[in-house]
C-alpha positions as CSV (number, residue, x, y, z in Angstrom):
1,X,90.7,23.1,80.5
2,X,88.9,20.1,79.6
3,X,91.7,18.9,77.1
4,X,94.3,19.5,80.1
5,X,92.7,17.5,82.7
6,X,91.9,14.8,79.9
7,X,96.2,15.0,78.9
8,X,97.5,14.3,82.7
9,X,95.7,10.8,82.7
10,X,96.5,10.2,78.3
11,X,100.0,11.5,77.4
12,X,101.9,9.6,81.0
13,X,104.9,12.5,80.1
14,X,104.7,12.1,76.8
15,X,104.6,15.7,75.3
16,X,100.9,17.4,74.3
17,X,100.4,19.2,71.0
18,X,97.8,21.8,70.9
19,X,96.9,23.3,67.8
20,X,95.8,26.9,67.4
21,X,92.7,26.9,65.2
22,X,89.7,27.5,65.4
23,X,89.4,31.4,66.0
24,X,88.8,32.6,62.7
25,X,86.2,30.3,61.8
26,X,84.4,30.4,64.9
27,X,84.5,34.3,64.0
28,X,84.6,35.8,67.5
29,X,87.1,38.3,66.3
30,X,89.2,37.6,69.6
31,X,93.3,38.7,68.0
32,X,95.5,35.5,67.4
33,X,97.8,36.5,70.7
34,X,94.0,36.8,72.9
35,X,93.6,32.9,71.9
36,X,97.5,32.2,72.5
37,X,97.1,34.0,76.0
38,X,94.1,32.3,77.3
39,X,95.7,29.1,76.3
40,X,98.5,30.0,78.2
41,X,96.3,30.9,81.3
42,X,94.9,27.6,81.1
43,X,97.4,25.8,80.9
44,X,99.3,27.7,84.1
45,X,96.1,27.6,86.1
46,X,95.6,23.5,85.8
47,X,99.5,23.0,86.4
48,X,98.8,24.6,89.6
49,X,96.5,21.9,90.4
50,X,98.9,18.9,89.3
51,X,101.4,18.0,86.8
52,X,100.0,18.0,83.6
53,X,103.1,16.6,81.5
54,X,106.5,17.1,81.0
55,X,106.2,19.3,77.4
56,X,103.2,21.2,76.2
57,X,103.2,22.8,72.4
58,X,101.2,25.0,71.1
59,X,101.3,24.4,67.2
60,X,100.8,28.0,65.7
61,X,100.1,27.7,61.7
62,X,101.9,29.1,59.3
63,X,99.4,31.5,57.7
64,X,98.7,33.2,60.7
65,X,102.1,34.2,61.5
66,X,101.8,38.0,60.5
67,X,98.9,38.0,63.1
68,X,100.9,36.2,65.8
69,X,103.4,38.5,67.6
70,X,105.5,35.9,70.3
71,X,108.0,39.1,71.1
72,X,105.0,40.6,72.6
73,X,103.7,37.4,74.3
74,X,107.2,36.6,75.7
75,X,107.4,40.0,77.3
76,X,103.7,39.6,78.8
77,X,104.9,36.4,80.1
78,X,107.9,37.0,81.7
């Protein structure tokens, strides 16, 4: 939430890149599409407050696709 109230003042429109990593080292055991959501949440709850920016993408990495199902998270979301 931090990172998204910091991006309204930095990126001025400009789009904001935010990389999924982090949740296997940390080793919480929270699933890959847990992480994705909770971004997601964030990222919908501050954009109620204001206007973030005008693009927001999550960079998902490579060797975690078999763990990261976006059919499922599209559903969820829709």
């Amino acid at each position: 939430i931090g990172l998204l109230k910091k991006s309204r003042e930095v990126c001025s429109g400009s789009p904001l890149n935010i990389p999924l990593f982090g949740g296997g080292l940390s080793r919480t055991g929270i699933k890959t599409n847990i992480i994705v959501n909770v971004i997601l949440i964030a990222i919908f709850e501050e954009s109620k407050k204001c206007k973030i920016t005008d693009e927001i993408r999550i960079i998902l990495p490579k060797n975690r696709k078999k763990d990261i199902y976006l059919s499922n998270i599209l559903k969820d979301w829709r």
